[in-house]
Each structure stands twice: as structure tokens, then as C-alpha cells.
C-alpha positions as CSV (number, residue, x, y, z in Angstrom):
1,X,-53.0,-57.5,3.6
2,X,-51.9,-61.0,4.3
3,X,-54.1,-64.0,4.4
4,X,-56.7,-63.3,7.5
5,X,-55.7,-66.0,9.9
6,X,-58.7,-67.6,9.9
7,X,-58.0,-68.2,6.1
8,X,-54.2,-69.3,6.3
9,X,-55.6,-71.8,9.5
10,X,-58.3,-73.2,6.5
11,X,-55.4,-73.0,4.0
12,X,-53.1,-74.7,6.3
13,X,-56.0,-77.9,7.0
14,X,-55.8,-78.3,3.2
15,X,-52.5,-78.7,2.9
16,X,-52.1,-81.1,6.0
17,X,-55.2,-83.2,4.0
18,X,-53.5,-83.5,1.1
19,X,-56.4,-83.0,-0.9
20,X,-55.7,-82.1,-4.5
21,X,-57.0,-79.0,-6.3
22,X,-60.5,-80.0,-7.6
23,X,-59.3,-79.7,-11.4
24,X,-57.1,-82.5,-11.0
25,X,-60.3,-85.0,-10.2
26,X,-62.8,-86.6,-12.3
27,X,-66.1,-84.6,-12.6
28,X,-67.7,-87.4,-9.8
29,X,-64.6,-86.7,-7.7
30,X,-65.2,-83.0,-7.9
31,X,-68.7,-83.0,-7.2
32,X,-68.6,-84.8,-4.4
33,X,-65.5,-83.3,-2.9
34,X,-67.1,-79.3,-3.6
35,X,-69.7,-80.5,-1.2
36,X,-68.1,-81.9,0.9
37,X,-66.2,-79.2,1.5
38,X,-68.7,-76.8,1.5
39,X,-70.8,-78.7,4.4
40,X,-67.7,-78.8,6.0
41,X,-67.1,-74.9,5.8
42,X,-70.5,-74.0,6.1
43,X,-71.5,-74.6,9.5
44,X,-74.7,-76.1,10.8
45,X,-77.5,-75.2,8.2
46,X,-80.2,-72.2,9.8
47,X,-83.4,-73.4,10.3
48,X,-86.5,-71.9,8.1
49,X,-90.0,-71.7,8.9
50,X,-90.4,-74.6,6.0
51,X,-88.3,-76.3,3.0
52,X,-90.4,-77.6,-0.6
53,X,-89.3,-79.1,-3.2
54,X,-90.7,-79.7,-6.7
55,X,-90.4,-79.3,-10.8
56,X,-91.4,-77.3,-13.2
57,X,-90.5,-77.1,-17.1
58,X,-87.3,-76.2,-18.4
59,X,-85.9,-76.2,-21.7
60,X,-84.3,-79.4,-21.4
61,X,-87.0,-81.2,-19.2
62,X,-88.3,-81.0,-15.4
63,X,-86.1,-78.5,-13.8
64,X,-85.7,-78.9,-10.0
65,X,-86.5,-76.0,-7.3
66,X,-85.8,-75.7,-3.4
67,X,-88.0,-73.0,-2.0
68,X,-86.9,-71.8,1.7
69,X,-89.3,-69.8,3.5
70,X,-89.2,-67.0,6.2
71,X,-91.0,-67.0,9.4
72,X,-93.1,-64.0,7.9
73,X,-96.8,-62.4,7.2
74,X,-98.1,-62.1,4.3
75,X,-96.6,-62.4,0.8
76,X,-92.9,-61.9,1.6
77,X,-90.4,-61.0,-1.1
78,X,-88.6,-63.8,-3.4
79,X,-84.7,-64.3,-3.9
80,X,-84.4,-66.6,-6.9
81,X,-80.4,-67.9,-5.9
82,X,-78.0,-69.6,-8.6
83,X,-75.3,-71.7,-6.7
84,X,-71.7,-71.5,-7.7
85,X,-69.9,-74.3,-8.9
86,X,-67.9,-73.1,-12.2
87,X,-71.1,-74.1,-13.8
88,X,-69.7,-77.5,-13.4
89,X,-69.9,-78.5,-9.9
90,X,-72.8,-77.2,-7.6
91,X,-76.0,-78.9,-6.4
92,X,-79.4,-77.3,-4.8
93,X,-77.5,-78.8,-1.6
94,X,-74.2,-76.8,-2.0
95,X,-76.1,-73.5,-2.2
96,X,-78.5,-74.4,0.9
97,X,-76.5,-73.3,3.5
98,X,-76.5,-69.3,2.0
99,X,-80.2,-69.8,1.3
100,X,-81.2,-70.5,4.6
101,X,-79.1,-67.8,5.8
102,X,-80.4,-65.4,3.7
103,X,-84.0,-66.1,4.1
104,X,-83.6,-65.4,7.7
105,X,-81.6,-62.4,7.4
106,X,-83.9,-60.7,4.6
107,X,-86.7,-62.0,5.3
108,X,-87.7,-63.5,2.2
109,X,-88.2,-66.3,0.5
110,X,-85.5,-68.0,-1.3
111,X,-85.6,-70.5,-4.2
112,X,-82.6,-71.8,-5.6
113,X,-82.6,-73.7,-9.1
114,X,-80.7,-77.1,-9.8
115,X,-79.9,-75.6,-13.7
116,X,-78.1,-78.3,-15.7
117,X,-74.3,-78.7,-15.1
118,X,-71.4,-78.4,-17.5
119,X,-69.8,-80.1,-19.8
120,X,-72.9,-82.5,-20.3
121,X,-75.0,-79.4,-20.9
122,X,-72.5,-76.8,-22.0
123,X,-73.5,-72.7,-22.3
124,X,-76.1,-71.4,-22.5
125,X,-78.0,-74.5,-21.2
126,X,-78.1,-73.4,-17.8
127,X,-78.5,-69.8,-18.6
128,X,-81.7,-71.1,-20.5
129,X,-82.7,-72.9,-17.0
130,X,-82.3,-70.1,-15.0
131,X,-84.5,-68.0,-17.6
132,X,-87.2,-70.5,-17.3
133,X,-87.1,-70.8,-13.5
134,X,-87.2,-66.9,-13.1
135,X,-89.7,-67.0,-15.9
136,X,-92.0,-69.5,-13.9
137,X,-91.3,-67.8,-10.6
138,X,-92.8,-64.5,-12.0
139,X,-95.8,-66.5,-13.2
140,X,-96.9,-68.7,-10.3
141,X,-95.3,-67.0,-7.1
142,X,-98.8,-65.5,-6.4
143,X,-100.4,-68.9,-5.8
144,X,-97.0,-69.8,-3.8
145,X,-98.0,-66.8,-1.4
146,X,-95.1,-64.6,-2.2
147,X,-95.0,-61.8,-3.9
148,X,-94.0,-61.2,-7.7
149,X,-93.2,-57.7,-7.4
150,X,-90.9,-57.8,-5.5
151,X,-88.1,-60.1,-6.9
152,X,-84.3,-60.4,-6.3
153,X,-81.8,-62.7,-8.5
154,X,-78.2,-63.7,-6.4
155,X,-75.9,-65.8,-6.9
156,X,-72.1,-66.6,-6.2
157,X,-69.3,-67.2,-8.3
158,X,-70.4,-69.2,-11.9
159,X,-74.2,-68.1,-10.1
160,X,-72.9,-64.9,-9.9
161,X,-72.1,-64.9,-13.7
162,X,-75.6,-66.5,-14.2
163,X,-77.1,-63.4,-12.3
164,X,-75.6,-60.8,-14.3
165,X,-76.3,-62.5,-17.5
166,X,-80.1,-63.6,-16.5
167,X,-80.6,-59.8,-15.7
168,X,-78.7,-58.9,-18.9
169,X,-81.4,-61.3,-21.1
170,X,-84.5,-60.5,-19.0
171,X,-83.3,-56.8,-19.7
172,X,-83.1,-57.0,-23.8
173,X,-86.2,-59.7,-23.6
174,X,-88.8,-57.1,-21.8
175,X,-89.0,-58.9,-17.8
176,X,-90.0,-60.4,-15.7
177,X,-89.2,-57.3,-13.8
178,X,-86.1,-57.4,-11.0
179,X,-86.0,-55.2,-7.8
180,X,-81.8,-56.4,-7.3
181,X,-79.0,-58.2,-8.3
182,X,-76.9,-60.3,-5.6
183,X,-73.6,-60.6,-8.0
184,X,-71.0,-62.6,-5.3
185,X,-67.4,-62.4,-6.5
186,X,-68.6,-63.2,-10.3
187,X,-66.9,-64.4,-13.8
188,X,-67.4,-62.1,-15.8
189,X,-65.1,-61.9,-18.8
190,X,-63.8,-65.7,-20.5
191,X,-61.0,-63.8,-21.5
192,X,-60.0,-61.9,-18.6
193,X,-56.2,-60.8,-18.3
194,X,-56.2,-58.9,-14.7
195,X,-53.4,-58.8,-12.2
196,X,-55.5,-60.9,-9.9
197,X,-56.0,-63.5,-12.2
198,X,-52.3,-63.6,-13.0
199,X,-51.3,-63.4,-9.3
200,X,-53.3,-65.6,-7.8
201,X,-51.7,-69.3,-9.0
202,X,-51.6,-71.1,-5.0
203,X,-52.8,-74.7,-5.3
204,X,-54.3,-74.9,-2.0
205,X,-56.5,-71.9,-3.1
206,X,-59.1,-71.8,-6.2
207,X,-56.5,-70.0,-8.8
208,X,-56.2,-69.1,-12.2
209,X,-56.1,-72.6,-13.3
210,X,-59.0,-73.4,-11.5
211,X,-60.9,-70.4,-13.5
212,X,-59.4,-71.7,-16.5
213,X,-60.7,-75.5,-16.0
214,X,-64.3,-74.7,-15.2
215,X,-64.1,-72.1,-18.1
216,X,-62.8,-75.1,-20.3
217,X,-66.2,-76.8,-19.2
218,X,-69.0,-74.1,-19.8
219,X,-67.5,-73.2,-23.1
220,X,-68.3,-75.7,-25.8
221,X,-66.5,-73.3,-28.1
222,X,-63.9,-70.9,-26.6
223,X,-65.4,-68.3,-29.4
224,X,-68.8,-68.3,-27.0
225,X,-66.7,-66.5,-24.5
226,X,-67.2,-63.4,-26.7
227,X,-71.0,-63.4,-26.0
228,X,-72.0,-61.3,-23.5
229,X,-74.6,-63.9,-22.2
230,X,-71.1,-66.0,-21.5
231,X,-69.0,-62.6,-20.3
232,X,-71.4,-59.7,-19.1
233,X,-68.1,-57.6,-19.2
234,X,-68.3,-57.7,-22.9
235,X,-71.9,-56.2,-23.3
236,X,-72.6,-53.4,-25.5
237,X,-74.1,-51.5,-22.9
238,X,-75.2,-51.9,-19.3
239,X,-78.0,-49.7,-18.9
240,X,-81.3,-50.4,-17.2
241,X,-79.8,-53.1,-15.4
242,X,-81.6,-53.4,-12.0
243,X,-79.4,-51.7,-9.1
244,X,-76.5,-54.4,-8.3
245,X,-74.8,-55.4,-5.0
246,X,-70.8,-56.7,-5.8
247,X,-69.1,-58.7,-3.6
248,X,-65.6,-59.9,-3.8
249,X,-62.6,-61.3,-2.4
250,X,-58.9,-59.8,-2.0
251,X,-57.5,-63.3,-2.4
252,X,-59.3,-64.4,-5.8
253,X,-58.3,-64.4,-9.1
254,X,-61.9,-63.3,-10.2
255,X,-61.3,-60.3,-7.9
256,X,-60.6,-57.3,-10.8
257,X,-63.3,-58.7,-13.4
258,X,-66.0,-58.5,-10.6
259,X,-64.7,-54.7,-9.5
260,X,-64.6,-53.5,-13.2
261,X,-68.0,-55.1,-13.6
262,X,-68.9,-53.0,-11.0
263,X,-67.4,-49.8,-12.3
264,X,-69.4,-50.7,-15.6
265,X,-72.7,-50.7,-14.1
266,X,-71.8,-47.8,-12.0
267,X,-70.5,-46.2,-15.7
268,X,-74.2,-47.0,-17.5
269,X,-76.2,-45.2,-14.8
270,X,-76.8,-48.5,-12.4
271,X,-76.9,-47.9,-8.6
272,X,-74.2,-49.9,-7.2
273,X,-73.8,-50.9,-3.8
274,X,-69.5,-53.0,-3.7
275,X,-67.6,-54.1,-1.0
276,X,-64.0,-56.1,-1.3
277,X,-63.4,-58.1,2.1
278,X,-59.4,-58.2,3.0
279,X,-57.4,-61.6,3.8
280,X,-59.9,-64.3,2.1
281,X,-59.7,-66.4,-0.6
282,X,-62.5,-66.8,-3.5
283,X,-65.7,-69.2,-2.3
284,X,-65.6,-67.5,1.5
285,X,-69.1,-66.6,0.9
286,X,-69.8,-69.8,1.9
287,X,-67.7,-70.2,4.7
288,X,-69.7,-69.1,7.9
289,X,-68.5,-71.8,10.1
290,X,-64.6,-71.1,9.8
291,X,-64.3,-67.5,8.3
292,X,-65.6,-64.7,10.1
293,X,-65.6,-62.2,7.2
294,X,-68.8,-65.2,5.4
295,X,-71.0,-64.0,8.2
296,X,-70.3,-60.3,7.6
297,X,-70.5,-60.7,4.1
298,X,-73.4,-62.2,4.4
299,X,-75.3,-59.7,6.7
300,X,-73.7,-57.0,4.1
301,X,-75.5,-58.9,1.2
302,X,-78.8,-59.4,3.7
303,X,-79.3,-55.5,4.5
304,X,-78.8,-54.6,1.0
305,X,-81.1,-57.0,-0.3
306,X,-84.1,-56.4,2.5
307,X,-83.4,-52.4,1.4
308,X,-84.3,-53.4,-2.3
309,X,-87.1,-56.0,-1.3
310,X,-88.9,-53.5,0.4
């Protein structure tokens, strides 16, 4: 279908702004301009019942978490959320709009991880953060007065690459154990060749060249593409991979790597729940304030995810 309206009115701001495509800019012009744009798109942030902040150890030093909680009982459920960002771009503060929302709307906590960024800390670095931070989750979420049993991992985009892969390591590494996976329009092959990745080249839009930059980022070497850890397309096998929700987007060049990621979990046995929303453009996820389709993603994402947090 063409561009939702809502999208081509977004697309057409852009363009007016004369903003150029984020891999055109220095890595400080990005990062600054991805959340700007995100606060921008996100509407005004949900209030939780409480925000904290602190650090724990990661492999390459103190390793910042955000922990949103619920207006809730008891021990509620945790959602350990990886922000998007191409690996390269992101912040705790560009993921805190969909944590709020999602702490609301599923009732559970929500702690997102500031893993180290790309190209200064190139893959697996921030793979090994997130291993650390589910790790420590696991560990100490009992004295944090949620509960460890029942744990989700979600992320979008490069966090959605970082959820399949975290659940592919905590898989061939024995736990911690992981009710769902969130996977949000996700890389998941380096060296992807799909129509949608061909087709989808507007510069007003993230497009193939904007995969191929942030790519160009993660990868120290291209051959590290190969490892499944990198591309969770390329395992061996998928099997006894917790049950997955897959989100993606018609207009996004990641569109057919995150469907056939889907079809291969649904091919090794894993219970997959998938849904492709018409008319938008990769990164509407985060869009609640302008795109109607973020909020019904969104409450897609939330019902599946209080189903498996149960």
C-alpha cells in the first residue's frame, strides 16, 4: 500500500527541514540528531510509578541501567529492553519513551541497558553488555522486588538484533532462563540481499545505505558478519529459543530478514507470534506522537508480552 498518510506527512516535514540522512553526519551529529528526533516523534514520555538509575559490572567497566517501574503488587515481571540505534547511535534516553509505555501496558518492570556504542566498542562488545546486564538482572532482581522467573528480553531495530542474539548465547550458555523475546523489526543477516533491502533506497527514509553505514560500524571485520552472534539468520539451528514476538514494517529495508527470521523460528519448533504494519517506514515503533500504527504496535507488543509474563 502506499505510504500511510501520517507517514508521507512525517516524510514530507523532513524534507521541508532539510535535514540530511543521519549517515552523512559525524557520529556527535548523529547522536544528537537520533534523539532529537526521536523526542520529537515520541510524544510526551508516560508516567511510571518510579524511575532508578545505577551501575553494575560489565565487561568493559560500570555498565549503566534505567529501571522503570509499574504501579503494581508484588513482584511484577521484568523486561530487560535493548534500544535501537544501529548499534551506533542510541542512549538509555532514546529507548525511554517505549519503556515507559511498555511498563504501563504490561505491567512490568522495565530496565533498559546503556551497552557500549559502535565503532569505539565494535561487535560483540555490546552483545557482551547486554549478557552481563541480563546476567545480573537474573541474579539480583529478587532484592529489586521483581521477579526473576519471569523475564522478557525486547528490543528494536540493532536492539532487536541484540535480542535475538542474547537469547541465541543464553540458549548455547545454559540461562538465565527467558519467558519471551520482543524482536522489533531486527537485523538479522550482515549480508542480507532481500527485495526490501534493494527497494527501499529514499533518503528521507532509513534505507539500504543507512543499514549498510551502521553495519560498517558494528563490524570491526566484515568476516564477523558470518557469526551468528552478529547475524542470528546464520545460526546452525534455532531450536529452544524462547517463544518470539516479530514486528516489522512494510516500508523498511530490514523488512524480509526480520519475516524470514520469523519463519526460522517458526521452522525449529519456536512459537511465534508476527505482525507486518502497512504504510510505515522502519523506526515507527517509536513514533507514538505522529504515527498511529506506534501505538498499535505497541499495544500488539504489550498484550503479547503480559500473555508470556504471566
Amino acid at each position: 500500500m502506499p505510504l500511510h498518510p501520517q507517514a508521507e506527512a512525517l516524510r514530507a516535514r523532513r524534507a521541508t527541514s532539510g535535514a540530511p540522512p543521519l549517515y552523512t553526519l559525524t557520529l556527535a551529529e548523529a547522536r544528537a540528531a537520533d534523539l532529537a528526533d526521536i523526542r520529537a516523534a515520541a510524544g510526551a514520555p508516560e508516567p511510571v510509578a518510579s524511575v532508578e538509575e545505577f551501575t553494575v559490572p560489565g565487561p568493559g567497566g560500570d555498565l549503566a541501567l534505567r529501571l522503570h517501574r509499574p504501579a503494581a503488587d508484588g513482584e511484577p515481571p521484568v523486561l530487560l529492553y535493548l534500544f535501537g540505534g544501529g548499534w551506533t547511535l542510541g542512549s538509555l534516553d532514546t529507548g525511554d519513551a517505549i519503556c515507559r509505555r511498555l511498563t504501563n501496558a504490561v505491567g512490568c518492570a522495565t530496565v533498559s541497558v546503556g551497552y557500549r556504542l559502535a565503532p569505539e566498542h565494535p561487535f560483540p562488545a555490546a552483545l557482551h553488555d547486554c549478557r552481563a546486564a541480563v546476567h545480573w538482572l537474573a541474579a539480583h532482581a529478587k532484592s529489586l522486588g521483581l521477579d526473576p522467573a519471569r523475564l522478557a528480553v525486547g528490543g528494536d531495530s540493532a536492539g532487536g538484533n541484540l535480542t535475538a542474539a542474547l537469547t541465541l548465547l543464553l540458549r548455547d550458555e545454559g540461562g538465565p532462563a527467558v519467558r519471551h523475546q520482543l524482536l522489533v523489526y531486527p537485523n538479522t543477516d550482515h549480508a542480507a540481499d532481500t527485495p526490501s533491502l534493494r527497494e527501499h533506497d529514499d533518503p528521507l527514509l532509513f534505507n539500504r545505505r543507512s543499514a549498510a553505514w551502521y553495519w560498517g560500524h558494528y563490524l570491526a571485520d566484515p568476516a564477523d558478519g558470518a557469526d551468528p552472534y552478529a547475524s542470528p539468520l546464520r545460526a546452525p539451528s534455532l531450536a529452544g529459543l524462547p517463544p518470539a514476538t516479530v514486528i516489522t514494517a512494510e516500508y523498511d529495508p530490514l523488512r524480509d530478514e526480520g519475516e524470514q527470521y520469523a519463519a526460522a523460528l517458526r521452522a525449529a519448533g519456536v512459537p511465534v507470534g508476527a505482525r507486518r504494519y502497512e504504510g510505515v517506514p522502519h523506526g515507527f515503533f517509536a513514533m507514538t506522537g505522529v504515527l498511529d500504527a506506534a501505538a498499535e504496535a505497541q499495544r500488539y507488543a504489550a498484550e503479547r508480552l503480559r500473555e508470556a509474563l504471566r
